[in-house]
C-alpha positions in Angstrom: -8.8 -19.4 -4.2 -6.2 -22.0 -2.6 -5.4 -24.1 0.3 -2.3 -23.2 2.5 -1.4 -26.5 4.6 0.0 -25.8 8.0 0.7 -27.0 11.1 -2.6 -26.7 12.7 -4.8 -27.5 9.4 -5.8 -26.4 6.3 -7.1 -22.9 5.5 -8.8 -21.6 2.4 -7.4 -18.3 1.2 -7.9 -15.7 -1.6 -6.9 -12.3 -2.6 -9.0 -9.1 -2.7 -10.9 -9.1 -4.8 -11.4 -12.4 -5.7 -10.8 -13.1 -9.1 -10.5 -17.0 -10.1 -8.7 -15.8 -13.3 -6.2 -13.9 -11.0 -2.7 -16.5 -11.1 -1.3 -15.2 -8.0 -2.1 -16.5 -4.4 -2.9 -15.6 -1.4 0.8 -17.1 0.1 4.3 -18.1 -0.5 6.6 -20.0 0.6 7.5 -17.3 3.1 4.6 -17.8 4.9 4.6 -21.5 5.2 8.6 -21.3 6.5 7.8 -18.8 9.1 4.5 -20.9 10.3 6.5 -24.5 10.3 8.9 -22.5 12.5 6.8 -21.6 15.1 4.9 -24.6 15.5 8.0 -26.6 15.1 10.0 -24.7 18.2 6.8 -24.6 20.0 6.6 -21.1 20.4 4.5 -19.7 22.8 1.8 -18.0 21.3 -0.7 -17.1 24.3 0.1 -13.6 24.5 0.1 -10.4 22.4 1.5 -11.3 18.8 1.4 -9.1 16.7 1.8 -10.0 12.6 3.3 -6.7 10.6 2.9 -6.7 6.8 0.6 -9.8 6.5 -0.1 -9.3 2.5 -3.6 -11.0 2.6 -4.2 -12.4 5.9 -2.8 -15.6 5.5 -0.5 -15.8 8.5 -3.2 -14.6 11.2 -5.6 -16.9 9.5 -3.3 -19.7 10.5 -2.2 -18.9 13.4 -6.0 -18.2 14.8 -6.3 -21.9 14.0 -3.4 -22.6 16.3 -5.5 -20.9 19.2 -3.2 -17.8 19.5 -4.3 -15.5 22.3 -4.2 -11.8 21.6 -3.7 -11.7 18.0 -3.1 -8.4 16.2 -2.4 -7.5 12.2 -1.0 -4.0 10.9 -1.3 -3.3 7.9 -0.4 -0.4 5.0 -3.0 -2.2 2.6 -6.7 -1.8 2.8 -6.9 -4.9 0.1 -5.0 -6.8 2.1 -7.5 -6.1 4.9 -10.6 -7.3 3.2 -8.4 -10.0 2.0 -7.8 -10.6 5.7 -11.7 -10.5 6.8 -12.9 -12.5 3.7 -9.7 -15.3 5.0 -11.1 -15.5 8.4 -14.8 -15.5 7.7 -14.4 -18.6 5.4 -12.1 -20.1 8.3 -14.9 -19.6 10.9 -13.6 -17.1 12.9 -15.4 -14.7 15.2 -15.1 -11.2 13.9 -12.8 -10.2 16.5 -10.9 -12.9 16.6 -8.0 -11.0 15.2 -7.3 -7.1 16.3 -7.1 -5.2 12.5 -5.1 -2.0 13.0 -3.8 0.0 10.2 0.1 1.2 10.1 -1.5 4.9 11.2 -3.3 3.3 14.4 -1.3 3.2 17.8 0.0 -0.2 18.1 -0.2 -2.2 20.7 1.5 -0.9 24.2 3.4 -4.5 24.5 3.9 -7.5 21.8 5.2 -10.6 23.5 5.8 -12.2 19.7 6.7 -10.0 16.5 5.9 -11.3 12.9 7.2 -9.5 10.4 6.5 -10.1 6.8 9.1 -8.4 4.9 7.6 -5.6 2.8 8.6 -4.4 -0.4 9.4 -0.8 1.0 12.1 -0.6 3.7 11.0 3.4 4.2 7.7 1.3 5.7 9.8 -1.1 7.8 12.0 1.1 9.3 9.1 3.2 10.5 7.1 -0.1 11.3 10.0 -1.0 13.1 10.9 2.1 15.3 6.8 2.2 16.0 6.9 -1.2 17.8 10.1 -1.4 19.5 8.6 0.1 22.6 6.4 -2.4 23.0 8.9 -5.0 22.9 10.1 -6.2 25.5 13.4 -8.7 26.7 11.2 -11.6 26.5 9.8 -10.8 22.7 10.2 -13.2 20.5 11.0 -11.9 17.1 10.8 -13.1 13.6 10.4 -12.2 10.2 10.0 -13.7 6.9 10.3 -13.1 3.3 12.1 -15.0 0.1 15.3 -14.6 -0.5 14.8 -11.4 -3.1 13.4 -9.9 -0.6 15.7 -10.0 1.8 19.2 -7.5 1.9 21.8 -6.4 4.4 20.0 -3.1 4.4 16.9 -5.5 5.8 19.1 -6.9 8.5 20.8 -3.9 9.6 17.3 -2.3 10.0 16.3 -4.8 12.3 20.1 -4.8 14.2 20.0 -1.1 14.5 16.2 -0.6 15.8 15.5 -3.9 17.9 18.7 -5.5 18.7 21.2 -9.0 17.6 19.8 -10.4 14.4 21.0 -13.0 12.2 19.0 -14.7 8.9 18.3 -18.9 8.8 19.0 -20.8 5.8 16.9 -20.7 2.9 14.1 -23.1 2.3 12.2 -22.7 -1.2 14.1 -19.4 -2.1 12.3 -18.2 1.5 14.2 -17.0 4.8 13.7 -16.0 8.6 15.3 -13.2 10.2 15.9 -13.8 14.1 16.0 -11.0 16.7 17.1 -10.9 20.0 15.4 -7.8 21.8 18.5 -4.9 23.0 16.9 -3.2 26.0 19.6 -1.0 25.4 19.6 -0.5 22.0 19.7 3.3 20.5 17.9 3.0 17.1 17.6 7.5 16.9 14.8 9.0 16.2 12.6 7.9 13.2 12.9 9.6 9.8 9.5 8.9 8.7 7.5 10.9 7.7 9.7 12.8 5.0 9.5 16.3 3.9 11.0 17.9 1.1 10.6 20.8 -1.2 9.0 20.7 -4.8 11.5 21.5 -7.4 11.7 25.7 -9.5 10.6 23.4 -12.5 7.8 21.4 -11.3 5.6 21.7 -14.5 2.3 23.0 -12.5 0.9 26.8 -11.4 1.5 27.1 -7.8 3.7 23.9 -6.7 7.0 24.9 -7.4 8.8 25.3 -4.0 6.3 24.0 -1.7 7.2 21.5 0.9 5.4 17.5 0.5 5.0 15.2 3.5 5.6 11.7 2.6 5.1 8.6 5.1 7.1 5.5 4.7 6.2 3.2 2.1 4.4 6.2 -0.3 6.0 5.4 -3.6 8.7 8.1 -4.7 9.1 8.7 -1.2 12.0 11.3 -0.9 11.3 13.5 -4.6 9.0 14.2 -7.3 8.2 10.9 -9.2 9.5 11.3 -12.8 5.9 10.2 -14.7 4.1 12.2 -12.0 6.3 15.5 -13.2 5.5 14.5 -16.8 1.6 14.1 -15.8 1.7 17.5 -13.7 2.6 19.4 -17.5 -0.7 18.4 -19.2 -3.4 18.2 -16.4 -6.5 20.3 -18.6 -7.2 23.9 -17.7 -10.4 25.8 -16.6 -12.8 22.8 -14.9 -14.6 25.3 -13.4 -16.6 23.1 -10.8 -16.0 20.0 -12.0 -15.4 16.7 -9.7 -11.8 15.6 -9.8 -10.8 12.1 -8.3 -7.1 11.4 -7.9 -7.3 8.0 -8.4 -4.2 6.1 -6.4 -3.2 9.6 -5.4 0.1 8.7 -3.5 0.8 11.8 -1.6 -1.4 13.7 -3.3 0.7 15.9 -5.7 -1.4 15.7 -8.6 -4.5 16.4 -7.4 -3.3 19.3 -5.0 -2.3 21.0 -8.9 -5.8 20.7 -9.6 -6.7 22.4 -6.2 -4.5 25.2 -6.6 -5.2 25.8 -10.3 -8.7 25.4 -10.1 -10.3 27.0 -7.1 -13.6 25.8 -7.5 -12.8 22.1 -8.7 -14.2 19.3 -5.8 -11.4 16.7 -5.3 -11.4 13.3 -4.6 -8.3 11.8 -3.1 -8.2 7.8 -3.1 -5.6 5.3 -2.5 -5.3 1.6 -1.3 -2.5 2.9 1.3 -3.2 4.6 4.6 0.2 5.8 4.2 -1.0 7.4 0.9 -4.2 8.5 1.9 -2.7 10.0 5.2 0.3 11.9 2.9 -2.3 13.5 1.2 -4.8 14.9 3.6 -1.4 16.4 5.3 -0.2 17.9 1.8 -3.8 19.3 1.0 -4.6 20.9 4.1 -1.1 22.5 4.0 -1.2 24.0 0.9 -5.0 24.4 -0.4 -6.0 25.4 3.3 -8.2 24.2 6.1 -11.3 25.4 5.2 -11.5 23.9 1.4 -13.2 20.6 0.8 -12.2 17.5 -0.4 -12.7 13.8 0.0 -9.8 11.5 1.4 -10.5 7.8 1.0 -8.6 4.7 1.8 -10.5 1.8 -0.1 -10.2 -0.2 -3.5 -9.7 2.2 -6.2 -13.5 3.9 -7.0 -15.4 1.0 -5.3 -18.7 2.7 -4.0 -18.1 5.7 -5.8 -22.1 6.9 -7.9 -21.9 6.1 -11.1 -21.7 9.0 -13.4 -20.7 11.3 -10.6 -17.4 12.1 -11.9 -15.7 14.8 -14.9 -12.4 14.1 -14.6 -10.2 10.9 -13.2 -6.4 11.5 -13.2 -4.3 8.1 -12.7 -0.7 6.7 -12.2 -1.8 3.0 -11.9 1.2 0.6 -10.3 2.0 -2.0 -12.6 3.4 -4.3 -9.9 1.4 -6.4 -6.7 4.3 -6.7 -4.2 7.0 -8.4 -6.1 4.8 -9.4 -8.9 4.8 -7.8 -12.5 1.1 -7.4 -13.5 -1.4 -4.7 -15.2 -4.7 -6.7 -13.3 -4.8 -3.1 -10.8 -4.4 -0.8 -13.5 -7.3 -2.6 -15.7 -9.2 -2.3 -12.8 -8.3 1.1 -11.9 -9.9 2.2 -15.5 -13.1 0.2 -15.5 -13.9 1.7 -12.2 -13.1 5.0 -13.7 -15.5 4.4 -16.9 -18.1 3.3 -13.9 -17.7 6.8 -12.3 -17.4 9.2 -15.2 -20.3 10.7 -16.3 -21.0 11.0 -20.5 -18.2 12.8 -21.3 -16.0 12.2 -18.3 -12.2 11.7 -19.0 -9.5 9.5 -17.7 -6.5 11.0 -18.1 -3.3 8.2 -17.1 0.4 8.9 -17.2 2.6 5.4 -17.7 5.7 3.9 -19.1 5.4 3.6 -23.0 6.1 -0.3 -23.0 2.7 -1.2 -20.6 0.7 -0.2 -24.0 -2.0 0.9 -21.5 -3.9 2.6 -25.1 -4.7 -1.5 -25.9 -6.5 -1.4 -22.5 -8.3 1.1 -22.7 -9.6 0.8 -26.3 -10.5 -1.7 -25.2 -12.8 -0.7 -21.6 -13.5 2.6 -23.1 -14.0 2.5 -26.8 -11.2 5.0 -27.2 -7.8 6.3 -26.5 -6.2 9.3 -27.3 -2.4 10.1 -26.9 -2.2 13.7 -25.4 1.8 13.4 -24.9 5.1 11.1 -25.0 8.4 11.3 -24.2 11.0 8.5 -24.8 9.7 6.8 -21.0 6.4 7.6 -20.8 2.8 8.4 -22.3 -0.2 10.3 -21.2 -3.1 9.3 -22.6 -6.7 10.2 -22.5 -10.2 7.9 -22.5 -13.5 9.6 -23.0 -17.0 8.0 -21.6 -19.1 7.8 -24.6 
């Protein structure tokens, strides 16, 4: 937990979940540049603003504080959402003081103020992007935010090409602003997003060679086959007959749509912190497995609220990174919720890079840890629940 000081007060703010041994905040110095900047130009904020990318809800917490009228957040991350309502709760807010939409949800049909916190993936702000430029209008104030890192001439042009005249501020605490004038006129195409293409002869599982994957913006691996998802795909087990199968930060889906195909009677579980995720694989399953076979699609925090004991098999690619930070605090998660879920016997089976040492972990949480294959980059390992 930590204070952000701004222009209209102090807020509290944590991440989700709240861990007081977690070292990362809630904020940054990009969010502090971008709020001094509107208070100190005296923005108006009376109408629709709407805050894209908002990582845990610090920058709507704030700005309800500064009485902002018609106050909307989109966002990819369903954290990042809780994040958000735990933020504004603490700060008093009513709970609809701030409109919550997802990055799959309409937006809103005009925006008289764009904030845009810089994301990580620029697939996800260049569809972001082409979804809200027809609710802006000439009068839209525009601005975005991120630290320098963050911020590339393929960031700029992005927001040049879709929304009009943009230039960048200078840097304050390794953090910038991007500035947009709204182009009536301008021609941005159509947008790419989402992206299709075609599993490789080789991919190493029955069935999936040759078939088409939709991926929206922002899914990792966006555009091919992920290179420790391919290694994963060649030693998922055989003959689970009607076992429960959760894909545990299934991305698009690939791995567990193996399972589907190779295992007719297998019941899936597709989970992911990403609506872009979640939404990528619901699209892939129903394409390939078919309409009328069941599975679970979940957008939520890893297997939160799943029964304990109600699972045979968890297969996992954790993320070893929170936005631009280096850490292995999700992936520890990610296998303590799977011990929670497996019944006795239950397996987590993880692909990851060799150097993470992810066997320590989960020797650790499970008791066990058995290497089932390595190549120079990565390992797959497998945890049993005693």
């Amino acid at each position: 937990m930590n204070r952000l000081t701004t222009p209209w007060g102090d807020v509290t703010l944590t991440r989700h979940p709240e861990d007081p041994r977690d070292p990362l905040r809630a904020w940054d110095a990009a969010d502090e540049y971008l709020l001094n900047h509107l208070a100190e130009t005296g923005t108006d904020l009376s109408g629709t603003v709407a805050v894209l990318g908002d990582r845990w809800g610090a920058l709507v917490t704030a700005l309800r504080a500064a009485g902002t009228g018609g106050l909307v957040q989109i966002s990819d991350s369903y954290l990042g959402r809780e994040a958000t309502r735990t933020n504004l709760a603490r700060a008093g807010a009513d709970p609809g003081a701030v409109r919550l939409l997802t990055t799959q949800d309409p937006p809103p049909a005009r925006i008289d103020v764009l904030l845009v916190r810089v994301p990580k993936s620029l697939a996800l702000l260049e569809d972001q992007l082409h979804r809200l430029a027809p609710a802006v209008h000439e009068g839209t104030v525009i601005v975005g935010t991120g630290m320098v890192k963050e911020i590339h001439t393929s960031t700029l042009t992005l927001f040049e090409r879709i929304l009009g005249p943009t230039r960048t501020s200078l840097a304050v605490r390794k953090a910038r602003l991007i500035h947009t004038t709204p182009d009536p006129a301008a021609a941005p195409g159509p947008n790419p997003w989402p992206y299709r293409y075609d599993l490789p002869a080789d991919t190493p599982a029955p069935g999936l060679a040759g078939r088409t994957v939709a991926n929206q913006a922002g899914v990792f691996c966006a555009d091919r086959l992920d290179i420790g998802t391919r290694f994963l795909l060649g030693h998922l087990p055989r003959g689970l007959g009607r076992a429960r199968v959760a894909d545990l930060g299934c991305g698009n889906g690939v791995v567990g749509l193996a399972v589907a195909l190779a295992e007719p009677d297998a019941e899936l579980l597709f989970t992911d912190e990403s609506y872009q995720a979640v939404a990528s694989a619901e699209e892939n399953f129903r394409t390939h497995a078919g309409e009328d076979r069941e599975a679970e699609f979940t957008v939520g925090d890893g297997l939160c609220g799943v029964p304990a004991g109600s699972l045979d098999l968890v297969l996992n690619n954790p993320p070893f990174h929170s936005h631009q930070a280096t850490t292995d605090r999700t992936a520890r998660r990610m296998f303590s919720d799977a011990r929670h879920a497996l019944r006795p016997g239950g397996e987590l089976l993880v692909v990851g890079n060799r150097h993470l040492g992810y066997h320590v972990t989960l020797r650790r949480i499970f008791g066990n840890a058995e290497l089932v294959a390595s190549d120079p980059k990565f390992v797959v390992l497998r945890a049993v629940r005693r």
